[in-house]
C-alpha positions in Angstrom: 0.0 0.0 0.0 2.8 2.2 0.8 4.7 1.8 -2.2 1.5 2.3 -4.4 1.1 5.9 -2.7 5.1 6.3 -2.8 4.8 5.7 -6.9 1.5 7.9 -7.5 3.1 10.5 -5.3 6.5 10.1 -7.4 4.1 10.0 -10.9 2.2 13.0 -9.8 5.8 15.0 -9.2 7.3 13.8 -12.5 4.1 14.4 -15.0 3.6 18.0 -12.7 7.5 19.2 -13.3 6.4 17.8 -17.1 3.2 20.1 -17.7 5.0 23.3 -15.5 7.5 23.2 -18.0 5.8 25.6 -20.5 4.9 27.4 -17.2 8.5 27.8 -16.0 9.7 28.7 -19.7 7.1 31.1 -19.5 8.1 32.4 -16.0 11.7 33.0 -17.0 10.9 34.9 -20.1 9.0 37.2 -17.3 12.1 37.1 -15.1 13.8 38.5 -18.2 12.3 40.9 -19.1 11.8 42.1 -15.8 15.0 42.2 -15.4 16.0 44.1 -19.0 13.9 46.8 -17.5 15.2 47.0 -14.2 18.4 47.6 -16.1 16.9 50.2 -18.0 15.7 52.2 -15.7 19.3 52.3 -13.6 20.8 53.6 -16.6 17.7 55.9 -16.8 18.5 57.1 -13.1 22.1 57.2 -13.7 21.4 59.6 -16.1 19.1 61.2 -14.1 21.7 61.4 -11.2 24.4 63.3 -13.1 22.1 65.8 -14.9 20.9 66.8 -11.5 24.9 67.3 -10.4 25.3 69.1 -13.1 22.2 71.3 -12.3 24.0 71.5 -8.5 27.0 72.5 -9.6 25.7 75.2 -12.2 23.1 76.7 -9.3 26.1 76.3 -6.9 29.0 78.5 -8.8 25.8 81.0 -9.9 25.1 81.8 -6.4 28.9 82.2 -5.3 29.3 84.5 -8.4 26.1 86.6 -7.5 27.0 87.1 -3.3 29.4 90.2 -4.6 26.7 92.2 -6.0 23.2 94.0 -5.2 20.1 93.5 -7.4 17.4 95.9 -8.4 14.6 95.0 -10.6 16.6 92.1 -12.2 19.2 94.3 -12.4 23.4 93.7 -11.5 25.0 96.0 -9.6 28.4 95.8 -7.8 29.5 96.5 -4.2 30.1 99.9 -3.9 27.5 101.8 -6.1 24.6 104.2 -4.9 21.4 104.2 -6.1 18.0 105.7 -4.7 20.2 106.4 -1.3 21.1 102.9 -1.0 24.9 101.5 -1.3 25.3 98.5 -2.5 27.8 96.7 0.6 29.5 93.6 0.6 29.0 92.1 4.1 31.0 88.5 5.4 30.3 87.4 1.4 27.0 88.2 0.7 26.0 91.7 -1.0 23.2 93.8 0.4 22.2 97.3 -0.2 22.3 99.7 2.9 21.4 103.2 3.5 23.5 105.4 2.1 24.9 108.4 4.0 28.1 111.2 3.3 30.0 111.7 6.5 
């Protein structure tokens, strides 16, 4: 009696890992392509990744170029000019205007 379930149980595994074949072939295509756009998408954030450094860096050596001077309506002007009764003053790096007064 035992051997007789033994052999079914044995049958049943064989014919099972038989008919899952097309199943696992199926599976791993799947796991393939799953994994061609996991791939993908590092190089997409890769790329991501050093456009945004770039960005960084760009918005980075703006902002230390632009601490030296004063702006007025989207306008430029360096440390040391009047305008309006305003000087422009450079204070510990960053540029602000001030009220202007002759001693």
């Amino acid at each position: 009696m035992k051997k007789i379930i033994f052999g079914a149980l044995a049958c049943t595994v064989l014919l099972t890992g038989c008919v899952s074949q097309d199943k696992g072939n199926a599976m791993q295509s799947q796991l393939n392509n799953q994994q061609r756009q996991i791939n993908e998408l590092s190089v997409r954030l890769q790329s991501a990744e050093s456009r945004l450094s770039k960005q960084e860096e760009k918005l980075r050596n703006e902002l230390l170029q632009s601490s030296g001077y004063c702006y007025l309506n989207g306008a430029r002007y360096s440390t040391g000019t009047v305008l309006y009764g305003r000087i422009c003053q450079n204070q510990s790096g960053s540029a602000s205007w001030q009220v202007y007064s002759r001693r």
